[in-house]
N, C-alpha and C positions, 0 to 999 in steps of 0.2 A: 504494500500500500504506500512505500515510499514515494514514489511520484508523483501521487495524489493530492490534489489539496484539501483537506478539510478542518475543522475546526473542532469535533467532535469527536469521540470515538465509540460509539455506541455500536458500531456495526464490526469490528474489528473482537469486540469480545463477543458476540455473539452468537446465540445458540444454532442459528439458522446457517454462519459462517462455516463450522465444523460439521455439520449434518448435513448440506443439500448433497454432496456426492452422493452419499443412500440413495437420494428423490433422482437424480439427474443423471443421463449417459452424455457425456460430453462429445461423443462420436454419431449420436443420434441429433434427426432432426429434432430441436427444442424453440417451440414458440413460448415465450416468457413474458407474462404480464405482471410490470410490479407497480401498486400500488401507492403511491408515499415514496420519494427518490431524495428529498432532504438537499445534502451535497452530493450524493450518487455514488458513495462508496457501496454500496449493494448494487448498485445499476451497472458499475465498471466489472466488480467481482463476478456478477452473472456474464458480462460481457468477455472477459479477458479468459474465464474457463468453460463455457456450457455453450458456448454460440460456432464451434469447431464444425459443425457439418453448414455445408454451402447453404440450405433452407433453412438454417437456425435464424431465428429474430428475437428482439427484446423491445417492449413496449413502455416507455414511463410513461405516467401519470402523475403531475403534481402540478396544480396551481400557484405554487408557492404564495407571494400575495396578495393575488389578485383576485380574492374575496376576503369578503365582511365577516367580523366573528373569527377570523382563522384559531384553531384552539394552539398552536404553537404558537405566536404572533410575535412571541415577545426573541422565540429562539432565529428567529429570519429578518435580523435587522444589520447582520456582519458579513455580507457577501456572500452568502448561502447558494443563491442561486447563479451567481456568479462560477461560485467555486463547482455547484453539478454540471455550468455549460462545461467549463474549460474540464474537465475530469471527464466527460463523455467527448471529448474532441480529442483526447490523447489517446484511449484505450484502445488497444487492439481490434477493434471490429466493429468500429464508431458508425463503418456504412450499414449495418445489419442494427441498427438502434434507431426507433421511432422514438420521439418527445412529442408528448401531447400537457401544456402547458393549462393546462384548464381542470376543473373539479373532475372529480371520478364519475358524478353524474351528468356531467354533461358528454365524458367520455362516451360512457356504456347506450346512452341515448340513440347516438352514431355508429356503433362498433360492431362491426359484420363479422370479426373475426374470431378462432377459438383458441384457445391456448392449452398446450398439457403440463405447465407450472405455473403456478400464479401465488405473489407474493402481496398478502394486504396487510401494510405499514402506515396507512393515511390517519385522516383526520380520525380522532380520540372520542368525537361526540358520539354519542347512543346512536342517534340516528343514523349516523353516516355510516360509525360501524355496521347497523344494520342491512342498510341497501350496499355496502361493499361488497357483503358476505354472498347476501340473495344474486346480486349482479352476478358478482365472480362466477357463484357456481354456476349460474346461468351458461356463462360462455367457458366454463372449463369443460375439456373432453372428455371422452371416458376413460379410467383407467390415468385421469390427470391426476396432479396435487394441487393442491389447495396449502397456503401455510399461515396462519394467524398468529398476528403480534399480541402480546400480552398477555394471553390467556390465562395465567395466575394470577398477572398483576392487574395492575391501575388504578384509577380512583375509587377507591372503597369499592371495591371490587364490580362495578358495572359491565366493564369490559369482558370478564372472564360470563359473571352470568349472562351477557346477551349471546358471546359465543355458544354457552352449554343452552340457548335457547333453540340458538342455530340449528346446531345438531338433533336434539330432540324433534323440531321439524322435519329434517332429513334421515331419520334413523331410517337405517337400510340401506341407504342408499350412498352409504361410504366408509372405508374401513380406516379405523385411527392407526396412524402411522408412527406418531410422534407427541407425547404430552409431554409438555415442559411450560417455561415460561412463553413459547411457540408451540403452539396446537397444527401438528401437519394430518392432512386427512386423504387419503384417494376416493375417487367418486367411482363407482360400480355403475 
């Protein structure tokens, strides 16, 4: 991650960091949808290891501040998205990466396409968690993953019970992969 810019290091200990090789064949084609790109140390990581076959792509999603109420607002005031353009302009496979700079609902509105990984790291609000989850699964393929941030944690635990809502909606229809403070799921 030396060459990287960021400010942050949230993604660098992370559970998701050590674990997606399980989820991911880096020799296969992988369409990757992530969620929340911050400064895009997850956006490069997926880029520079999982995007090795010619059909592989990777999709960001993140507004940064260009809506109202943003629940990080206060963390995107030091060059953040600054630092995700130039960090996706350096990494190895920069032509094979879509940025869509706009909310994840106005994404999924538009989005024809299906993905077999998808990473939802966005906005923290109830709501939004919710239509992330319902969207994603919407457009992830069969036999995709699915991987959710925070799932132990957050504010007083909202975030974990809308997750175990989630699932209780879809029982059947996907096998847990991975519980930790990231909930990874395949869809059946």
């Amino acid at each position: 991650m030396g060459v990287y810019k960021y400010t942050r290091t949230w993604f660098i200990h992370c559970e998701l960091r050590y674990n997606v090789a399980i989820f991911l064949d880096k020799s296969k084609e992988n369409n990757i949808l992530e969620i929340g790109c911050y400064e895009g140390l997850c956006s490069v990581f997926f880029a520079d290891n999982f995007l090795d076959n010619a059909n592989s792509s990777l999709t960001c999603v993140d507004p940064f501040l260009y809506i109202d109420n943003n629940d990080y607002c206060y963390l995107l005031q030091n060059g953040e998205e600054l630092n995700f353009d130039y960090n996706i302009s350096i990494c190895k496979t920069t032509d094979k990466i879509t940025v869509h700079k706009i909310t994840s609902d106005h994404f999924f509105e538009n989005n024809k396409k299906t993905y077999n990984f998808i990473y939802i790291d966005g906005c923290r609000e109830i709501e939004f968690v919710k239509r992330d989850m319902e969207n994603s699964f919407n457009v992830l393929e069969k036999q995709g993953i699915m991987l959710m941030f925070d799932y132990c944690t957050g504010d007083d635990g909202n975030i974990g019970r809308t997750i175990k809502d989630f699932l209780k909606k879809y029982d059947g229809q996907y096998e847990e992969l991975n519980k930790g403070n990231q909930l990874a799921i395949r869809k059946q």
